[in-house]
TITOR-129821 format. One record per residue (C-alpha): x, z, y negated. Coordinates in steps of 0.001 Angstrom, whole numbers, padded with zeros to 6 digits, always signed. Each point is the difference from the previous one (the first is absolute). Layout:
XZY;...
end
This chain:
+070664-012576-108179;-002196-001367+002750;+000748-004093-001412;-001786-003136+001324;+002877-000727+002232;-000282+003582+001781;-003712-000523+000319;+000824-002902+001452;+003183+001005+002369;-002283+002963+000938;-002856-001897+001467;+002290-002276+001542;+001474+002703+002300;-002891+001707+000335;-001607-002796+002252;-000577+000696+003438;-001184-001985+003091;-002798+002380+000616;-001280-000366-003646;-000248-003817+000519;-003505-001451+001276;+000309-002722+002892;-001132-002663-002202;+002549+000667-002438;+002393-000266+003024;-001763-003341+000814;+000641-001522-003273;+003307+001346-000048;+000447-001974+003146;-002097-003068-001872;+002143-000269-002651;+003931+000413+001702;-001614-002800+002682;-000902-002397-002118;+003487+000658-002167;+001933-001054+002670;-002054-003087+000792;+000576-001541-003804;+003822+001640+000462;+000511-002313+003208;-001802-003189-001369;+002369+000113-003394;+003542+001049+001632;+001206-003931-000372;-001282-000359-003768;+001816-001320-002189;+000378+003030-002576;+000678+002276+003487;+002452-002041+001101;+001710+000457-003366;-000560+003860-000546;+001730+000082+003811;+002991-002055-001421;+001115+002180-003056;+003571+001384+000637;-000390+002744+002843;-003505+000056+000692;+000407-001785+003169;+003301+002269+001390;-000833+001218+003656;+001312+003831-001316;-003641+002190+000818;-002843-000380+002523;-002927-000895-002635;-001622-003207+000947;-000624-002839-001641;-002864-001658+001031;-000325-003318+001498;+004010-000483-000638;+001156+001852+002982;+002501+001931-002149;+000123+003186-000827;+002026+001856-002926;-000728+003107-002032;-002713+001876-000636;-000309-001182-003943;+000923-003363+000946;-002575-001201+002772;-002473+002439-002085;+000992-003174-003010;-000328-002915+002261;-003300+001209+002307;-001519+000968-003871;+000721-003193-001146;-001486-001630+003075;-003403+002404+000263;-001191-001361-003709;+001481-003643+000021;-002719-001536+001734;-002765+002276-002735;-002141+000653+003782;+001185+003097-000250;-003237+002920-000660;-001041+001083-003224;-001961+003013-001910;-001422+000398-003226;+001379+003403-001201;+003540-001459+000979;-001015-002631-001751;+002065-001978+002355;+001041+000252+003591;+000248+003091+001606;+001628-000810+003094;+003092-001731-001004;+001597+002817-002019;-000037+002447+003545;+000390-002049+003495;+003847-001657-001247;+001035+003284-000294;-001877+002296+002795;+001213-002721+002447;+003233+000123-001513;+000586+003263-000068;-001947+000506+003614;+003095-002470+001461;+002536+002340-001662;-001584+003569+000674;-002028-000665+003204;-003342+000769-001938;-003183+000726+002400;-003219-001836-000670;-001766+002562-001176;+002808+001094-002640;-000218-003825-001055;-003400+000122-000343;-000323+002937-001549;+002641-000943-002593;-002031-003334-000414;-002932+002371-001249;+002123+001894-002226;+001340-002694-001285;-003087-001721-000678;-001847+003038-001193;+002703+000218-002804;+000305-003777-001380;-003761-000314-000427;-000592+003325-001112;+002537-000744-003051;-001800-003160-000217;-003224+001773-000486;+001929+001804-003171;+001074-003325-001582;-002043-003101+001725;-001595-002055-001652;+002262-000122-003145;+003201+000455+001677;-001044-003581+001907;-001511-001668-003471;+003508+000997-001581;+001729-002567+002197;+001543+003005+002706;+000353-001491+003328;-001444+003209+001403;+000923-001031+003870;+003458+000729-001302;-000737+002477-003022;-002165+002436+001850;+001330-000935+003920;+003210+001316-000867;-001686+003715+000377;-001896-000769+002770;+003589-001265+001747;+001732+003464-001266;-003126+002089+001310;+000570-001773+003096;+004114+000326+000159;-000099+003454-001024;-002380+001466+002772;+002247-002258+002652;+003257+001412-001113;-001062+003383-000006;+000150+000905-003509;-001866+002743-001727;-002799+000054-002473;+002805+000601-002606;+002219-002526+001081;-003042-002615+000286;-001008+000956-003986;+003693-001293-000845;-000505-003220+001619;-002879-000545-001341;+001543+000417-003395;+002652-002023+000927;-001633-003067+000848;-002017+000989-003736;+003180-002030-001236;+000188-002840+003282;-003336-000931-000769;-000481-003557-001516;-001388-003497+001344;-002129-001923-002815;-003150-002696+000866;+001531-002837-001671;+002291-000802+002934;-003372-000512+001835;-000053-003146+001859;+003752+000244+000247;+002684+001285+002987;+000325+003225-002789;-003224+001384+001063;+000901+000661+003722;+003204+001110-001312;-001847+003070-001835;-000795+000935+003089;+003508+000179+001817;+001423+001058-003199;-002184+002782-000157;+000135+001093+003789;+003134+000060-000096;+000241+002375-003684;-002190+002027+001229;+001860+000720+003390;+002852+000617-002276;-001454+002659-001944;-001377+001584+002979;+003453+000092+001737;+002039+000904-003705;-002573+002608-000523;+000895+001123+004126;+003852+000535-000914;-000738+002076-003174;-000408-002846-003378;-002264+001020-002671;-002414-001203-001869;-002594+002065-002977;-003073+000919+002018;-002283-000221-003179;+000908-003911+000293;-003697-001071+000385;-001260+001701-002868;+003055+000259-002458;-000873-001678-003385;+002902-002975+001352;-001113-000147+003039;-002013-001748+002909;-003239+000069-001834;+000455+000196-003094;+002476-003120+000191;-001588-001602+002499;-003368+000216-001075;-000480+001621-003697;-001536+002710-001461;-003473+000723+001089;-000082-002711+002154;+000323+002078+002961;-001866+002863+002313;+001878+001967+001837;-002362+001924+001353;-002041-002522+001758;+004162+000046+001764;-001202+003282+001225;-003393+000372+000793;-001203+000492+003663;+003341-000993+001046;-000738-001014+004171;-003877+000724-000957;-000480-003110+000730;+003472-001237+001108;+000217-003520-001680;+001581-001603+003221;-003880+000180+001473;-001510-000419-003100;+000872-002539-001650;+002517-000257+002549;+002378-003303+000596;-002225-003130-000603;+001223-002732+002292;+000668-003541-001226;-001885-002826+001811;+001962-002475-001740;+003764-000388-000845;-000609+000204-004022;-000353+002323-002698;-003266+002132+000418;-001343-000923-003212;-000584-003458+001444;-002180+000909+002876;-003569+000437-001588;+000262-003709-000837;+001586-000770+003576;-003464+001490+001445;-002184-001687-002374;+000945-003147+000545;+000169-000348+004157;-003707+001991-000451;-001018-003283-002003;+001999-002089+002345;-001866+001383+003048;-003063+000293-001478;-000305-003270-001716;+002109-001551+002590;+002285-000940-003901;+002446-002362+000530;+002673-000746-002926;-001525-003851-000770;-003015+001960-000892;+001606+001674-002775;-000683-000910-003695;+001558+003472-001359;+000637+003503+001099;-000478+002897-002446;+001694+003601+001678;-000584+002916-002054;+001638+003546+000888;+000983+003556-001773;+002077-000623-003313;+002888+001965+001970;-000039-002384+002943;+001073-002969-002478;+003205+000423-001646;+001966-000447+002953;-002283-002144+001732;-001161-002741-002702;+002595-002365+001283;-000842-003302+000104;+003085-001931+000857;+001895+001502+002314;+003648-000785+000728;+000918+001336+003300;-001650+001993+002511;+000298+003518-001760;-001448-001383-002555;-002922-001488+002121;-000593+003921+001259;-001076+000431-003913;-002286-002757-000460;-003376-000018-000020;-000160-003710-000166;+001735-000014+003176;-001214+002054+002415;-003623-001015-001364;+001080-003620+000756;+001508+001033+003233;-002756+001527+001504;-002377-001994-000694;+002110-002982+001747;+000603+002311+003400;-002725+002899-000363;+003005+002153+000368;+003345+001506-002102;+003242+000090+002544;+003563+000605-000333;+000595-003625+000654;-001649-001312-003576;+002767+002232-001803;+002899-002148+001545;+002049-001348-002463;-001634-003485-000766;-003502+000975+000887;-000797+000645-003581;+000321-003452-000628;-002644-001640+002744;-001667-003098-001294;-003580+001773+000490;+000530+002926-001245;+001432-001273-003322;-003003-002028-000384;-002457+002719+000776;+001797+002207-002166;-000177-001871-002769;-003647+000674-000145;+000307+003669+000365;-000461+002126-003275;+000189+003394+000039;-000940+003399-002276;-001456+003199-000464;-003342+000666+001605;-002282+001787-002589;-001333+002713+002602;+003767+000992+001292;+001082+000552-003556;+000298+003866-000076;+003346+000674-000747;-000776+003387+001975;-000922-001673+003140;+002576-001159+002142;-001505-002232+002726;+001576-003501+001766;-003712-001896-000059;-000594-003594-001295;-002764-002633-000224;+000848-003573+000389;-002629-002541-001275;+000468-003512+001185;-001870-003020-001733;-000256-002791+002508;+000327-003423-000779;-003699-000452+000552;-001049+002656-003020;-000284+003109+002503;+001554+003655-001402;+000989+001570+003084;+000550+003895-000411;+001557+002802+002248;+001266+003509-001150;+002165+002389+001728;+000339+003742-000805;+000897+002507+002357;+000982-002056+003144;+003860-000977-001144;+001998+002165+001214;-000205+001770+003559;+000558+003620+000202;-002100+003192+000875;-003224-001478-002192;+000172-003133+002082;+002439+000030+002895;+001458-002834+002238;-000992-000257+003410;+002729+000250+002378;-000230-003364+000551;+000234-000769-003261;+003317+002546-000597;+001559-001570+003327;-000257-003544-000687;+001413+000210-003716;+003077+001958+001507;-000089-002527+002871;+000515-002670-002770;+002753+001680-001818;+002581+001559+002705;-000383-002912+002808;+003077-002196-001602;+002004+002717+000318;-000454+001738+003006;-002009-002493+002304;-003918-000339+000840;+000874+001615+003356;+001004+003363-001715;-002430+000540-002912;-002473+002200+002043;+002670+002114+000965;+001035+000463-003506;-003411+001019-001046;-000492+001933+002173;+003064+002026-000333;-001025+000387-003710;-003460+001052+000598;+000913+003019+001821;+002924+000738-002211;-000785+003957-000190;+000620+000399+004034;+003553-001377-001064;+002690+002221+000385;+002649-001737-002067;-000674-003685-001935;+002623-001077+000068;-001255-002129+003726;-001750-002054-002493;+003145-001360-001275;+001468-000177+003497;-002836-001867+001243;-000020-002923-002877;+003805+000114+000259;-000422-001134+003835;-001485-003827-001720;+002601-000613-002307;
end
């Protein structure tokens, strides 16, 4: 029987450099550079420092780095820690048939693995494609319901996309790839109410480092049933429900487009969930247009897509996680510094004077035009009423999120890396860095990238 997790397995071993366009290659490259960027500027956070303190993570028994910690350990392990680390900052990209963040669930472990098994840049990137390919195409089959449910999908779907990934960098064969994949069926898990909390970066190591394990149990010959998708118990009927998922949409012109081009990894410009961002834009357009100041301010209305507000309708926030979530916040915040950094997430920042105050006045709800429940989009429009009787208006649609529709500049890509790796390995050796990333498919074995950051430490 040819099941979903054969159809699957098969296309991930069918993939070959030749049948990959260069500007899937380029936002192969995008994505893994701007990965390592958040990786670096989270390795001393509080929740990594604690997933790098469990019993045995830290032992100095395998050659898998661990980022910004000048250690290195097993494969699994650092794969833990460096997942951890990639989403604990929420900078890390994101992608609406994920559902999540695409990025997070792939680069822990290709890096990993690429210190371990000597992995060429183009195997890394090509197993960054394959793993990407897979996690959004199964997101395609489940999305939007699977993320209404509650699923963290980052975790829920990125475990495939780390086993499509493993399996093609350990060698094993379309056979041996369907197993993992119906091993990690049952590794699965991470829910959204842990949002705003150090459990939602831990999805992400949790689930890097389950899905490297089913990759490598599935290498030594374990088991698993190959109808594990589609079984009446399994992945989605349990997960989702019946009839409330299309696996064929899974399937259909796989690679025709390939979803890392289109809609490819959508950079973060700010250091906070993505469903934030519409309202970040609208209000520094009012700032610069109106020249708004906060003493202006009699009330702020933000309205944005009913998805975008359960996690995000948050507005008292306790800690700096919790800050990531609120709209309140990062409204308040930006229109006090016409910017979002990682600085305003530091524990305490939550709690500025001026911010309070201007949150306070902040209400926010669902915008009667982004209502569709079958549209999926990050846009907002913030009204302001000034204190002298004005209704001040900007909207934001389609310029959130910065991937293939609306790219970065390279200025733009170099100075938000140059803000998140320079603590850790020194203003004088961030161009180098980049550099070495940007040409990462003329590298014969990544595992220099680890040696070079290991020379700062």
């Amino acid at each position: 029987m040819n099941t979903v997790a054969k159809r699957i397995a098969q296309h991930i071993h069918n993939l070959n450099w030749r049948d990959v366009p260069d500007n899937a290659i380029y936002w192969a490259k995008i994505g893994i550079l701007d990965t390592i960027g958040v990786t670096l500027a989270a390795s001393n956070e509080p929740c990594v420092r604690l997933a790098g303190s469990l019993p045995g993570t830290g032992d100095s028994f395998g050659r898998a780095f661990i980022y910004g910690r000048g250690t290195r350990t097993s494969v699994m392990d650092a794969a833990f820690v460096n997942g951890v680390a990639s989403h604990a900052l929420d900078f890390d990209d994101v992608n609406n048939h994920i559902g999540g963040h695409p990025s997070v669930p792939l680069v822990p472990a290709i890096f990993a693995l690429g210190d371990d098994l000597g992995v060429s840049g183009r195997d890394a990137l090509l197993a960054y494609i394959a793993g990407f390919e897979t996690e959004t195409r199964i997101g395609l089959g489940v999305n939007q319901h699977h993320y209404e449910k509650g699923w963290h999908p980052t975790a829920t779907l990125g475990i495939f996309g780390t086993v499509a990934a493993a399996s093609r960098l350990l060698g094993l064969d379309a056979e041996k790839t369907a197993t993992a994949l119906g091993i990690a069926v049952s590794l699965a898990s991470g829910v959204k109410a842990n949002f705003g909390t150090m459990t939602k970066p831990l999805h992400v190591g949790q689930s890097v480092r389950n899905g490297l394990m089913a990759a490598y149990l599935a290498r030594e010959g374990f088991t698993s049933n190959l109808e594990a998708f589609e079984h009446h118990q399994g992945f989605l009927e349990v997960f989702n429900g019946e009839g409330l998922h299309d696996i064929t949409r899974t399937f259909a012109e796989w690679g025709n487009p390939w979803n890392v081009t289109n809609p490819g990894p959508n950079i973060k410009q700010y250091p906070c969930c993505g469903s934030t961002h519409g309202a970040i834009n609208a209000i520094i357009r009012l700032r610069t247009e109106y020249r708004l100041c906060p003493e202006d301010v009699e009330r702020i209305e933000v309205l944005t897509t009913p998805r975008r507000l359960p996690h995000t309708n948050n507005p008292d926030p306790q800690n700096g996680l919790e800050a990531k979530f609120s709209l309140h916040y990062v409204t308040a915040r930006a229109l006090i510094d016409g910017t979002v950094r990682l600085a305003d997430f530091n524990e305490g920042a939550e709690k500025d004077v001026a911010a309070r105050s201007l949150m306070s006045k902040i209400t926010v709800g669902i915008h009667p035009d982004m209502s569709n429940p079958d549209q999926d989009g990050y846009g907002a429009e913030v009204i302001v009423r000034t204190t002298g009787g004005r209704d001040l208006r900007a909207r934001v649609d389609h310029d959130v999120l910065r991937g293939p529709e609306y790219p970065m500049s390279d200025a733009e890509l170099y100075d938000k890396f140059k803000d998140c790796v320079w603590s850790t390995v020194g203003a004088n050796n961030i161009r180098s860095l980049y550099d070495l990333l940007s040409k990462l498919e003329k590298m014969s074995n990544i595992s220099r990238l680890s040696d070079y950051i290991e020379r700062f430490k």
